[in-house]
C-alpha positions in Angstrom: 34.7 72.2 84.9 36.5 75.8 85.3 39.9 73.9 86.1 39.6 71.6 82.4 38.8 74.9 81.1 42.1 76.7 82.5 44.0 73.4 81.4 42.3 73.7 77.4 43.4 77.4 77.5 46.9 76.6 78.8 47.5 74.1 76.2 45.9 76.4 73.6 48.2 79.1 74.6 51.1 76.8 74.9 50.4 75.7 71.0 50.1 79.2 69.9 53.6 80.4 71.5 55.0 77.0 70.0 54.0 77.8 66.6 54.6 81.7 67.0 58.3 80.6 68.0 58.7 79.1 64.7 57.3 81.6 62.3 58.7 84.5 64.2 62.0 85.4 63.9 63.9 86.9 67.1 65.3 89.9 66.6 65.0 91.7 69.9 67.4 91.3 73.4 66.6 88.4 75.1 64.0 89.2 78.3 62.2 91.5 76.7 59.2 91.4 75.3 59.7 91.9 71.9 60.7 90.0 69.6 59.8 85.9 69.5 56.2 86.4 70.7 55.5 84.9 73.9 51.8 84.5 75.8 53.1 84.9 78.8 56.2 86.8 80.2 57.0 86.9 83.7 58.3 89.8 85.3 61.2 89.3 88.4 62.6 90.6 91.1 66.1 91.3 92.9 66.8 92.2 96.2 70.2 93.3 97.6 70.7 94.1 101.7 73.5 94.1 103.7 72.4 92.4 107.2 74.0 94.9 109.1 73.7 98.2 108.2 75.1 99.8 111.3 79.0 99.0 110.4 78.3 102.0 108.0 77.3 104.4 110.8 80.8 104.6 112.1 84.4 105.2 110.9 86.0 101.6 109.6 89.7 100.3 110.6 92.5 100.9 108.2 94.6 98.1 106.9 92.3 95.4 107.4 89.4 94.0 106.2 85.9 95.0 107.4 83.4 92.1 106.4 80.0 93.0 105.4 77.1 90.0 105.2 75.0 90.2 101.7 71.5 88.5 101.1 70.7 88.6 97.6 67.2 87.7 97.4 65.0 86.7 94.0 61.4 85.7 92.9 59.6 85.7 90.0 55.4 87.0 89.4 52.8 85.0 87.5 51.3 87.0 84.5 47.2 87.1 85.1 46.3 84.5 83.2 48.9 81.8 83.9 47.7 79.1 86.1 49.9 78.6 88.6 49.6 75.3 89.3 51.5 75.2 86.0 54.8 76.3 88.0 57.4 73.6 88.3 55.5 71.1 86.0 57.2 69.8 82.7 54.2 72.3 80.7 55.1 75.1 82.9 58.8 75.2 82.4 57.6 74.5 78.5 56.1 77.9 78.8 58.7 79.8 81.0 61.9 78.6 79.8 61.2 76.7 76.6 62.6 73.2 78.1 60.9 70.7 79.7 63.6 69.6 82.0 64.8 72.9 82.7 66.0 73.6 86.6 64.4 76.6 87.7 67.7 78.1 88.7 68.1 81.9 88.2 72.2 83.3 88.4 72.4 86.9 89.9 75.5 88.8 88.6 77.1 90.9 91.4 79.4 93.6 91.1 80.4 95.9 94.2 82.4 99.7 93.1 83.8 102.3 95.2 84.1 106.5 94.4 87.7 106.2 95.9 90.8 104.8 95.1 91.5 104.0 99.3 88.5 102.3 99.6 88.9 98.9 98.4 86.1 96.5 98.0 86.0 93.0 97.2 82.6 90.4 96.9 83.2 86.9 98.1 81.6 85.8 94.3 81.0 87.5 91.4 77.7 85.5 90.7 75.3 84.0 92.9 72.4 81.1 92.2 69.1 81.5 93.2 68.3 77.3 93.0 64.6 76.2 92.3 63.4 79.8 91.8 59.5 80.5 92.6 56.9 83.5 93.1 58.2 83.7 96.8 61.6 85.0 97.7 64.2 82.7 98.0 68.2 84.3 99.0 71.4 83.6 99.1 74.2 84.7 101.4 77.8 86.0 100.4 79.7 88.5 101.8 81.3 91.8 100.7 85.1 92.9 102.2 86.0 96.6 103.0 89.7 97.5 103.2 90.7 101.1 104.0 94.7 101.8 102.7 96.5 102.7 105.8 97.9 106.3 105.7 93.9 107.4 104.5 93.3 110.6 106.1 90.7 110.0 108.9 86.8 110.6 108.1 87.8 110.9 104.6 84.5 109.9 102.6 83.2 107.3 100.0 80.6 105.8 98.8 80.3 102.0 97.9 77.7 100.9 95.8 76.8 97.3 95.2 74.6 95.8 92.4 72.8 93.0 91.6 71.5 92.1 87.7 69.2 88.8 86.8 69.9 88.6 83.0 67.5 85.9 81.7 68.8 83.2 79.3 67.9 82.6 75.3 64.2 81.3 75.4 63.4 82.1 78.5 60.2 83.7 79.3 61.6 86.1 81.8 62.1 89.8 82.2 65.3 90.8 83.3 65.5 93.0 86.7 68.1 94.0 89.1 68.5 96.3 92.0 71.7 98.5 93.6 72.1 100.3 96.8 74.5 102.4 98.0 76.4 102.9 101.6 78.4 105.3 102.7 82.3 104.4 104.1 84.1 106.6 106.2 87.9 106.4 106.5 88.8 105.4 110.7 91.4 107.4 112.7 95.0 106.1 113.5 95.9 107.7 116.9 100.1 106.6 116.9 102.2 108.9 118.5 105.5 108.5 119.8 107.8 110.5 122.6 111.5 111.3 123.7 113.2 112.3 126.8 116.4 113.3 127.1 116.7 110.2 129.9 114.2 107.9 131.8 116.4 108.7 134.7 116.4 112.4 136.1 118.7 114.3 139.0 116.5 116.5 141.1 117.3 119.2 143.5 115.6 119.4 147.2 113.1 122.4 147.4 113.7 123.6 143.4 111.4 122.2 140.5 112.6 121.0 138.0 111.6 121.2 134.0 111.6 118.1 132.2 110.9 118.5 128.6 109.0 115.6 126.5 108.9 115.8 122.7 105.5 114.3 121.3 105.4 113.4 117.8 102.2 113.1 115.8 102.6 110.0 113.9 98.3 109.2 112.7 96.1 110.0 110.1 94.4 113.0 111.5 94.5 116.2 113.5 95.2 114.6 117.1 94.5 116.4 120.8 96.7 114.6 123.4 95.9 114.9 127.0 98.6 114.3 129.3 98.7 113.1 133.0 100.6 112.1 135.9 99.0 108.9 137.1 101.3 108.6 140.2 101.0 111.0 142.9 103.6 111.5 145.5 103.5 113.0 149.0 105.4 116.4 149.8 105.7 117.0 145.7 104.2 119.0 143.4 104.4 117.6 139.7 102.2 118.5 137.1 102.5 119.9 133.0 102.9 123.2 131.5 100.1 121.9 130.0 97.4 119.5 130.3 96.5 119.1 126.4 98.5 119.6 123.4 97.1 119.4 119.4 99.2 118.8 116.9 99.0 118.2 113.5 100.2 115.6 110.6 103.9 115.0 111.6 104.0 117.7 113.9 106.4 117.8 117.3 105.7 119.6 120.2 107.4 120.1 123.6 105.8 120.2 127.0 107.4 120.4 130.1 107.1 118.2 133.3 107.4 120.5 136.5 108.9 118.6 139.4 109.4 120.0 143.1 110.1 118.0 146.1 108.8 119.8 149.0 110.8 118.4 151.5 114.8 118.7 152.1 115.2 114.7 152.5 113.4 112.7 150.0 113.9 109.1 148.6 114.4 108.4 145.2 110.9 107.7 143.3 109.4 106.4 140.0 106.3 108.2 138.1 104.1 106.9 135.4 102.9 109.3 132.3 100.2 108.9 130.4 99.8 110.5 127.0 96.0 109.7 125.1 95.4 110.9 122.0 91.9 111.3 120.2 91.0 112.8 117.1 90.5 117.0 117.3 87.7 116.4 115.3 85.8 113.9 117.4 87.5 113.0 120.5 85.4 110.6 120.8 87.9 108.4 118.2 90.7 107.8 120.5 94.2 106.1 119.6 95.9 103.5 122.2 97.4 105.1 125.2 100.7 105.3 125.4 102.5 104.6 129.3 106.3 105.4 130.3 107.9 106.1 133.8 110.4 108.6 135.2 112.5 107.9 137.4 113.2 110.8 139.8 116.2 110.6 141.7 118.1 112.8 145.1 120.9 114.6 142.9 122.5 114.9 146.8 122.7 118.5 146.9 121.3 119.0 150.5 123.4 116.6 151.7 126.6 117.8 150.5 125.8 121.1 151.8 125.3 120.0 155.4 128.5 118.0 155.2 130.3 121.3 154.6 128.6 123.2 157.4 129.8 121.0 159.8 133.7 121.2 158.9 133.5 124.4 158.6 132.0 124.5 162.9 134.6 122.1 163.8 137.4 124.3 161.8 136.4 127.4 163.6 135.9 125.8 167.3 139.8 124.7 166.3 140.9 128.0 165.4 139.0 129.6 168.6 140.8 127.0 170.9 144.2 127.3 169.1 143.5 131.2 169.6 142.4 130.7 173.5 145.4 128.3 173.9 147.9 130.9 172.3 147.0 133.8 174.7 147.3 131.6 177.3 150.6 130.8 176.7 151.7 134.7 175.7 150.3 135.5 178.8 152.0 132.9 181.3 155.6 133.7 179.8 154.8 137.6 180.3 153.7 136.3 183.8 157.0 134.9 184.0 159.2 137.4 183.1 
């Protein structure tokens, strides 16, 4: 009994929006609800999330894309009175969409913006369908891409902000809705730097240090602290920097100096590895690749070449003191003689 009664009133409603819709002229935007008169409107719902909001908690790469996964969810709600058993029969999409055969399908309009010109952001689609739509949420997938322009100063700031807009079609009984968030982007840090030396090879002296100067170029996007060390250590030496961290701004040089003393009068010839790592002043927790070389220290000789000439110079004057001795001698035996 109360469901024929539901089904009379449906019908009567159905015949009184039917006849309203040709008496009434439309004159108002399509989804709301004035204008043709309608029983029954029914009021949606958009959703936009990204399904991983943590890529926004930390500074993004420059110069390549940063993919970002999008669910774009929709539903529809039942007014009060409509039965909703109604929903996806040929009477119910009478009533909601004016069409008998229509497909239920709802078309989300997307549209992703940034406050900065580095930040560049592009949606997989500018449209999404929501297929066989109903009072539960149904979603789609797509995906948004990030890409910070190299050269972007590091933890410069932006903010993206992505929409979503359900704009319903002429006849249809639906209220238009939509939904945007925003996230913020922050620009990643680009630790290059480079270095010279005068020559990977270098001459040094027994028992004297030696200074061996190392030009370090800035070459990133940001303030940058380097921290230098000597990752080879060498029995009977003492090597270490003038100092042990340097900071240096955009496009900035500085000099350090590599102290180098052999302890010893002999030594061999050896090889050292440097290591330079820079990380942003800032937040040194950011860090940019380390860069590696090697010096090659070698025996300039020195020692050597000294010994060498103490010894001639012995045998020279044990000569001259024998070629003295033997001179007397003979002065003396030809006086003897006489």
């Amino acid at each position: 009994m109360k469901k024929t009664f539901i089904i009379l009133l449906t019908l009567s409603l159905t015949i009184l929006s039917i006849s309203s819709q040709v008496t009434t002229a439309h004159t108002s935007t399509i989804g709301t609800s004035t204008g043709s008169f309608r029983f029954f409107w029914f009021n949606t719902t958009v959703e936009i999330t990204v399904d991983d909001p943590s890529l926004f908690n930390k500074p993004l790469p420059l110069g390549k894309p940063t993919e970002v996964n999008v669910t774009v969810k929709f539903k529809f709600d039942t007014p009060l009175l409509f039965p909703k058993f109604l929903i996806g029969t040929k009477l119910g999409k009478w009533i909601m969409f004016r069409d008998f055969n229509a497909n239920m399908d709802a078309e989300i309009n997307l549209k992703a913006v940034s406050t900065q010109n580095w930040c560049k952001v592009k949606l997989e689609q500018d449209k999404v369908k929501i297929k066989n739509m109903s009072t539960e949420f149904k979603e789609v997938k797509t995906k948004l891409e990030i890409t910070i322009d190299k050269g972007t100063i590091a933890l410069s700031k932006s903010m993206i902000k992505l929409q979503g807009n359900f704009t319903s079609k002429e006849k249809w009984g639906l209220q238009e809705s939509g939904d945007s968030k925003e996230f913020p982007v922050t620009a990643g840090y680009d630790g290059t730097i480079a270095y010279t030396v005068e020559n990977h090879t270098v001459k040094i002296p027994p028992l004297k240090t030696t200074n061996i100067p190392i030009n370090i170029t800035n070459k990133g996007n940001g303030n940058t602290s380097v921290k230098l060390d000597v990752s080879t250590e060498i029995e009977n030496w003492s090597i270490s920097f003038n100092q042990t961290e340097i900071i240096l701004g955009l496009d900035e040089t500085k000099t350090v100096y590599l102290n180098v003393t052999p302890n010893v009068k002999d030594f061999d010839n050896e090889t050292i590895e440097i290591k330079l790592l820079p990380m942003l002043t800032e937040d040194t927790s950011l860090q940019g690749e380390t860069v590696m070389f090697s010096l090659k220290l070698v025996n300039d000789g020195s020692l050597k070449e000294t010994r060498g000439l103490q010894v001639d110079t012995t045998i020279l004057t044990a000569l001259i003191v024998i070629l003295i001795v033997v001179l007397i001698l003979i002065i003396l035996l030809k006086r003897k003689k006489q």
